[in-house]
NUDO-395026 format. One record per residue (C-alpha): residue in one letter; z, y, x. Coordinates in steps of 0.05 Angstrom, whole numbers, padded with zeros to 5 digits, always signed. Layout:
aZYX ...
//
This chain:
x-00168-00546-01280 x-00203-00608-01261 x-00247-00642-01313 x-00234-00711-01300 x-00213-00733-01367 x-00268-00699-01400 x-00307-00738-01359 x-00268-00802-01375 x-00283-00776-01444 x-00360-00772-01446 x-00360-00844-01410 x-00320-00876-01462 x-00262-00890-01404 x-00199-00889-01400 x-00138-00866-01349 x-00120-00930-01339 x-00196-00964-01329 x-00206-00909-01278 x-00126-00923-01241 x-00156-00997-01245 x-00235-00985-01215 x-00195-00933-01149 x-00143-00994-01153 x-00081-00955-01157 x-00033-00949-01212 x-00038-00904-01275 x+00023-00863-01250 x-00005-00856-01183 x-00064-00826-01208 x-00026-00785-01248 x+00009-00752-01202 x-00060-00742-01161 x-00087-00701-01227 x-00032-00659-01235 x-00016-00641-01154 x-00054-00626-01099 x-00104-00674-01090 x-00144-00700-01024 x-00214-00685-01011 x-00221-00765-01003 x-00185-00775-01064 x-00232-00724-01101 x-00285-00770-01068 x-00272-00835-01093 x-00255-00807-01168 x-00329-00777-01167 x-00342-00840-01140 x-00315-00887-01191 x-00335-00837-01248 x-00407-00836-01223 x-00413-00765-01220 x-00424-00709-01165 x-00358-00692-01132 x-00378-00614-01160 x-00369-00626-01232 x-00297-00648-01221 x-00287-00580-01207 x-00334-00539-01254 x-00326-00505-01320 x-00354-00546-01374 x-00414-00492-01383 x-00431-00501-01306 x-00441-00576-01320 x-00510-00559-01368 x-00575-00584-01378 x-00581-00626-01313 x-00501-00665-01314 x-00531-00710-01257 x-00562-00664-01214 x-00529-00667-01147 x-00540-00590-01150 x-00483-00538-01176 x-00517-00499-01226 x-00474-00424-01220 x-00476-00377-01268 x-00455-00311-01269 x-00387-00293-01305 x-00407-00222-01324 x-00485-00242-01357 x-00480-00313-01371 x-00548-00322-01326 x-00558-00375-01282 x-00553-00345-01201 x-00618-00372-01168 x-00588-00422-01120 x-00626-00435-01046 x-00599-00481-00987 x-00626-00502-00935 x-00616-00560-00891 x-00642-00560-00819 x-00641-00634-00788 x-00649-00612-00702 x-00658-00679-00671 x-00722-00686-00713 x-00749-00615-00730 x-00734-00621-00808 x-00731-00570-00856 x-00712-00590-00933 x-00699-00538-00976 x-00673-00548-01049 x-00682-00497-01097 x-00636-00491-01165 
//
């Protein structure tokens, strides 16, 4: 289940001031929520909502004590820890390495 109007929620927003910012109607966006929605659509919600495309998607206790963080925080369904997180990206054409740890 997405968590776009708990998001809407927490921001003090609306359906319909969201429908108005992605300038579509309220139906259309709507029917976005309920179906199968487009990578580019989840892109310019997270857009509009000011939030990481990831917390769209995540359970409300993945979404903890960094809600900004550009990082998905997982946690482990069976012990309710957080999984230590590493990735890595490798840029060729200049030789560099930037790691992010979580």
């Amino acid at each position: 289940m997405l968590r776009i109007k708990e998001i809407l929620k927490q921001k003090g927003l609306t359906i319909q001031d969201l429908a108005n910012i992605l300038g579509i109607s309220r139906q259309a966006l709507g029917k976005q929520i309920q179906g199968k929605m487009l990578l580019e659509t989840a892109e310019r919600i997270a857009t509009a909502l000011n939030v990481p495309m990831w917390q769209l998607f995540a359970a409300p206790e993945e979404v903890q004590a960094n809600p900004e963080s550009n990082c998905a925080r997982i946690i482990c369904p069976h012990c309710k820890k957080a999984i230590p997180l590493e990735i890595g990206i490798r840029n060729e054409e200049h030789g560099n390495d930037t790691t992010a740890k979580q």
